[in-house]
N, C-alpha and C positions, 0 to 999 in steps of 0.2 A: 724476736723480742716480745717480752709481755705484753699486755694489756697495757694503756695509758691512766693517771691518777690527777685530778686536779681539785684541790682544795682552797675555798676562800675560806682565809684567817681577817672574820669582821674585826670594828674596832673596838668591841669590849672584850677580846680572845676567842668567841664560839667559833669553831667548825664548820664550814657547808661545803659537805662531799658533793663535788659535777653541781654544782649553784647554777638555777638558770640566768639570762641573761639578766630579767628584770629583778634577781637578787643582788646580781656582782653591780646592777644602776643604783638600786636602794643603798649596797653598801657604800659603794663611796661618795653619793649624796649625802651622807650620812658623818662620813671623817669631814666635811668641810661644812656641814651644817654650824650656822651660827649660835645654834643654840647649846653647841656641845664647847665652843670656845676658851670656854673657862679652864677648859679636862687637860691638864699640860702631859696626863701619863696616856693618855690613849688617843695618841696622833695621827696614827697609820692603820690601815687594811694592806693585806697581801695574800695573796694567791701562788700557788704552787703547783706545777704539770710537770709528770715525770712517769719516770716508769722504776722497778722496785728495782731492777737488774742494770739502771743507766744513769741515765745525766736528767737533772731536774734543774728547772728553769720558775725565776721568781720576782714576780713584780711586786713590788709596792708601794700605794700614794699617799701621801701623806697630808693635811692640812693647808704646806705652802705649796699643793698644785704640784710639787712634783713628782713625778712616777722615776722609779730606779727600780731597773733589769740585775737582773741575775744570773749567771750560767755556773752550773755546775758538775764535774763527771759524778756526781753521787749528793747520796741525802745528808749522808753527813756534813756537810759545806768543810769539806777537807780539799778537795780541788778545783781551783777555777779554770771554766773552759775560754774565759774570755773576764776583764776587765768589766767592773763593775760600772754604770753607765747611767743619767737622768736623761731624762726633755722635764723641762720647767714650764711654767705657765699652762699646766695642760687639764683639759675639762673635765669633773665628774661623769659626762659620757664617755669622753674620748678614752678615760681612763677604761671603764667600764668595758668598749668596743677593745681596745689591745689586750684585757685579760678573756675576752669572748675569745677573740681568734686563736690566743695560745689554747684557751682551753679546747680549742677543735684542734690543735696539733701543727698551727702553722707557726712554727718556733720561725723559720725564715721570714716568713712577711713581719713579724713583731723586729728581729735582728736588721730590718732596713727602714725603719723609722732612724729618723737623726739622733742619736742618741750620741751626746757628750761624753766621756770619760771622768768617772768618780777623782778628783784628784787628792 
């Protein structure tokens, strides 16, 4: 299999290819910052790990604290490898530390957090 890819998508759209940790904290300090409250179009950050030839894997938090999981066998988001899934009430760190770990390739340890089902 290739090389691995991870991409933080901040909350005004820019780009950060392989973002170190204390960018993925600034960004989502950043989606719950009070001072951006007002912004109803730019609610969420998300991150992206994958590889060009497989299945890519996608978090994103959003304003109300929640993080929602992604799996999917390809970039196209044509198939899902698993039910789309949140944890609510969760921290601008904590969010931060689950997109650090995906981004080191631990898709498992992220897949055993308690994670709800999108209904």
């Amino acid at each position: 299999m290739n090389e691995p890819w991870f991409i933080l998508t901040k909350r005004l759209g820019s780009d950060v290819i392989t973002p170190s940790p204390s960018v993925l904290d600034a960004a989502m300090r950043e989606v719950v910052d009070p001072s951006h409250a007002g912004d109803i179009e730019h609610t969420s950050a998300f991150v992206r790990f994958g590889y060009d030839e497989g299945s890519m894997y996608v978090l994103s938090y959003d304003t109300s604290l929640r993080l929602t999981f992604e799996q999917w066998a390809d970039q196209d988001f044509e198939v899902e490898l698993a039910p789309t899934a949140y944890l609510s009430n969760v921290s601008p760190s904590n969010a931060a530390r689950l997109m650090q770990e995906l981004s080191a390739g631990a898709v498992d340890r992220v897949k055993q957090e308690p994670w709800t089902p999108v209904e």
